[in-house]
VONUMAR-798887 format. One record per residue (C-alpha): residue in three letters; x negated, y negated, z negated; residue number from 1. Coordinates in Angstrom, 2 decimals. Layout:
N
<"Ala" <X Y Z> NUM>,
...
END
This chain:
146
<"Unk" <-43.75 -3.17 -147.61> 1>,
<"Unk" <-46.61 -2.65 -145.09> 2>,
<"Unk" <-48.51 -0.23 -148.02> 3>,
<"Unk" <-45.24 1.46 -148.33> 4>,
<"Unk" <-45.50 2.13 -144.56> 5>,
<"Unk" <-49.22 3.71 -144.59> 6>,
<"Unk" <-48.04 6.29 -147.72> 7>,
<"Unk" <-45.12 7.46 -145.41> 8>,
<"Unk" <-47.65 9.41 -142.91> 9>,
<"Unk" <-49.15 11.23 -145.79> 10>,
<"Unk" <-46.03 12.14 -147.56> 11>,
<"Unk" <-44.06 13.80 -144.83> 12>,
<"Unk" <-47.36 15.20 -144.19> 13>,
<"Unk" <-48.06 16.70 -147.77> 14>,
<"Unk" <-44.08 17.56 -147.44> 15>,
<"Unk" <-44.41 19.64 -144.17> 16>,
<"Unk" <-47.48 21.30 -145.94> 17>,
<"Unk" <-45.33 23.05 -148.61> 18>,
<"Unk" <-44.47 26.58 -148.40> 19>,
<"Unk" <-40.84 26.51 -147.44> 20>,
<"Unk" <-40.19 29.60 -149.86> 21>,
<"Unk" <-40.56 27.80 -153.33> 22>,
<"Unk" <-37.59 28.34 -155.87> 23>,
<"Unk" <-36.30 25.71 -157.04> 24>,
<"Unk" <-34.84 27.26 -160.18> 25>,
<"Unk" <-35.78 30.47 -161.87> 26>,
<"Unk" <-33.15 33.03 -162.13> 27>,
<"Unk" <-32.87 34.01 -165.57> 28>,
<"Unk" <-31.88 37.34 -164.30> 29>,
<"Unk" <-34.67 40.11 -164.20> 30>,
<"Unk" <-35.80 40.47 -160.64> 31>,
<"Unk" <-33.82 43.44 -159.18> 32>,
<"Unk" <-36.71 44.99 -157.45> 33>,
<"Unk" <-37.60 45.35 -153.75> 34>,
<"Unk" <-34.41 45.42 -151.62> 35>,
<"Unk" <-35.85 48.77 -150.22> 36>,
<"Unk" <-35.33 51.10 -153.39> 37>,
<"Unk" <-32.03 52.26 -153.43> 38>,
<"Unk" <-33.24 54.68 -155.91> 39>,
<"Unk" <-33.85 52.26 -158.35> 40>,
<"Unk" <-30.75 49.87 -157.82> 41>,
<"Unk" <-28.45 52.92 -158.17> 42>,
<"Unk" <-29.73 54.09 -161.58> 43>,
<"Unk" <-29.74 50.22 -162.55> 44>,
<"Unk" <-25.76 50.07 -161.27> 45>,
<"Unk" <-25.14 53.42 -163.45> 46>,
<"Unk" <-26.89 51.98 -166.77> 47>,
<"Unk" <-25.31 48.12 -165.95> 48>,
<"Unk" <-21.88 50.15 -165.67> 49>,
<"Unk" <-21.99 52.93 -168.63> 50>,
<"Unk" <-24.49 51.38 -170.86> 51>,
<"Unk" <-24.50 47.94 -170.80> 52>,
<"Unk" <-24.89 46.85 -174.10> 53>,
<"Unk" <-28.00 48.97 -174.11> 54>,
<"Unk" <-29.36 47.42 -171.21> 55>,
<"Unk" <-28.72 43.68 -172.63> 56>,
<"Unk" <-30.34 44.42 -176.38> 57>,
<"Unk" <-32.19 46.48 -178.17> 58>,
<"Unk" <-36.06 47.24 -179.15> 59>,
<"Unk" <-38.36 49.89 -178.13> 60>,
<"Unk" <-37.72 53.16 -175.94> 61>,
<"Unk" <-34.69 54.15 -174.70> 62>,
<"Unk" <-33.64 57.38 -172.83> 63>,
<"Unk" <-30.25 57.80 -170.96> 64>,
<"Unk" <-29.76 61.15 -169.38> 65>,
<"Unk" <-27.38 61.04 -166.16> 66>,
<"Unk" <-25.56 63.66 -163.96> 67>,
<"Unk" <-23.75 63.16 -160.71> 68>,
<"Unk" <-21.44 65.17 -158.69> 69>,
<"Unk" <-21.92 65.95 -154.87> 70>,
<"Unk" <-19.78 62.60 -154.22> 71>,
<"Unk" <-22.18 60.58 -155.69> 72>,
<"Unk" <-19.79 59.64 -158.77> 73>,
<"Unk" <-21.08 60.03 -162.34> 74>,
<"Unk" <-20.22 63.49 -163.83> 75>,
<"Unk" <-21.62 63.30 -167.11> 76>,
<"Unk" <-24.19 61.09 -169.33> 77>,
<"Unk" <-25.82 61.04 -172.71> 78>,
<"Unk" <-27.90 58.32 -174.49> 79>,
<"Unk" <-30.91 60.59 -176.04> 80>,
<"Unk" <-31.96 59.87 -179.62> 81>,
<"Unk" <-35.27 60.52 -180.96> 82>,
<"Unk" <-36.43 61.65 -177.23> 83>,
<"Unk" <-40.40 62.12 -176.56> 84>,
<"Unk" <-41.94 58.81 -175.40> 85>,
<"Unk" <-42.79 59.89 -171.84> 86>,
<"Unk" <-39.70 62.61 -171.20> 87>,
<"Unk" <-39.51 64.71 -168.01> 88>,
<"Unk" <-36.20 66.56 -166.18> 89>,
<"Unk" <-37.10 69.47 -168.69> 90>,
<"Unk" <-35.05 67.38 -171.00> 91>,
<"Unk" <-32.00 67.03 -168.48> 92>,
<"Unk" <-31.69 70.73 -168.81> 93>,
<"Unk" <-32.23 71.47 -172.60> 94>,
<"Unk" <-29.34 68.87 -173.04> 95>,
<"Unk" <-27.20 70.19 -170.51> 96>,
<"Unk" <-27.38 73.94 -171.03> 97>,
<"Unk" <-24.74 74.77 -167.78> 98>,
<"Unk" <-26.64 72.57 -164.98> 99>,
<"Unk" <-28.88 75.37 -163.15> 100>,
<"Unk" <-32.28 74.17 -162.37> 101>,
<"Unk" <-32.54 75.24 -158.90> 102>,
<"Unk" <-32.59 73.87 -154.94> 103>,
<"Unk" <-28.97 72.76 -155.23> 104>,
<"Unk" <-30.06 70.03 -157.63> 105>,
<"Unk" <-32.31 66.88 -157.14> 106>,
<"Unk" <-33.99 65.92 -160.51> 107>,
<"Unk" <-36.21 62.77 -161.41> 108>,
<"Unk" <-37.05 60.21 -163.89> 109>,
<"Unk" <-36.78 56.49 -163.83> 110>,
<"Unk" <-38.37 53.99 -166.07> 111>,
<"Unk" <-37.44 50.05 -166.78> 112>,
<"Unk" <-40.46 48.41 -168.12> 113>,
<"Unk" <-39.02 45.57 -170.66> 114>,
<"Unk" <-38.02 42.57 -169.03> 115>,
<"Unk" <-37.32 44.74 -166.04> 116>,
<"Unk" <-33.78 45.69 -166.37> 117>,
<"Unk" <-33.56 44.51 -170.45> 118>,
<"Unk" <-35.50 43.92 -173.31> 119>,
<"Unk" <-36.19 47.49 -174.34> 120>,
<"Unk" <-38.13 50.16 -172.16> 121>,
<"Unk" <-35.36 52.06 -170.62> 122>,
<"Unk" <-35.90 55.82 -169.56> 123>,
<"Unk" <-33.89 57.83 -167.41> 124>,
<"Unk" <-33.71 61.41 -166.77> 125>,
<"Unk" <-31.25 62.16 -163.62> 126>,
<"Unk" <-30.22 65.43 -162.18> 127>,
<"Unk" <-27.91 64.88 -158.87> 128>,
<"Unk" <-26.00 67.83 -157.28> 129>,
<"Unk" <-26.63 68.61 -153.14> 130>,
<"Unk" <-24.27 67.52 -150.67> 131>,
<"Unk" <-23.54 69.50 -147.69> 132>,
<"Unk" <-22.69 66.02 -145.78> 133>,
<"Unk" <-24.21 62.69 -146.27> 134>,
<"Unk" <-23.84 61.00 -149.84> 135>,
<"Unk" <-21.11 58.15 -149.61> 136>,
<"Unk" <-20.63 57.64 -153.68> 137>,
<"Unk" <-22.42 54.25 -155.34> 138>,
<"Unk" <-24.81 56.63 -157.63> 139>,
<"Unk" <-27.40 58.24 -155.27> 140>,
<"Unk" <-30.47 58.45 -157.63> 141>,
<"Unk" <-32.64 60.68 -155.07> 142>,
<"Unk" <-32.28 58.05 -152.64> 143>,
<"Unk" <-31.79 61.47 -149.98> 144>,
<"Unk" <-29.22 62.38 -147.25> 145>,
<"Unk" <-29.32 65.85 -148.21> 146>,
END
């Protein structure tokens, strides 16, 4: 009993040393990124909501093309086959012919590393129309208040 008594000091002591922020289980969901990149949860919302069996198998590269309406909703959305392995917005417009590559539209490419998002490298190539007002829909890719 009494050597039971001089490990108690040392145990609450080693306890109180501990960094309070340890895990105790792993998520076996990817980490969702830093809280503060909306860009990057909103594209991850869009491809867990119209592509989800893409984002949950598959090998290799991926590219999803996405474009959304001044409202912030989804307009329109392709998966790409056979796209370059490091595409750029040039793509967004060769695929959609009517969408006018000017001021009026923000344009950008995301990519999920594997294990980021899914097991396959995931590209996407977003073009999002200007609001006048402030952007109230769930898909705001530019991250902007314009």
């Amino acid at each position: 009993m009494r050597n039971r008594m001089r490990l108690l000091p040392a145990i609450l002591l080693a306890a109180c040393s501990l960094p309070t922020s340890l895990p105790f289980f792993k998520s076996s969901e990817p980490d969702p990124g830093p809280l503060g990149d909306p860009q990057k949860a909103a594209v991850r919302a869009a491809l867990q909501r119209y592509y989800p069996r893409l984002v949950r198998s598959g090998t290799g590269s991926r590219t999803v093309l996405f474009v959304t309406t001044t409202t912030g909703q989804v307009e329109r959305t392709d998966l790409v086959w056979n796209a370059p392995p490091d595409p750029d917005v040039d793509l967004l417009f060769r695929r959609f012919a009517d969408l006018r590559r000017d001021s009026l539209v923000n344009t950008g490419v995301t990519i999920f590393e594997p294990g980021e998002i899914g097991p396959a490298r995931l590209i996407v190539v977003w073009g999002e129309k200007r609001a006048a007002g402030k952007r109230t829909g769930p898909y705001r890719f530019s991250g902007s208040e314009r």
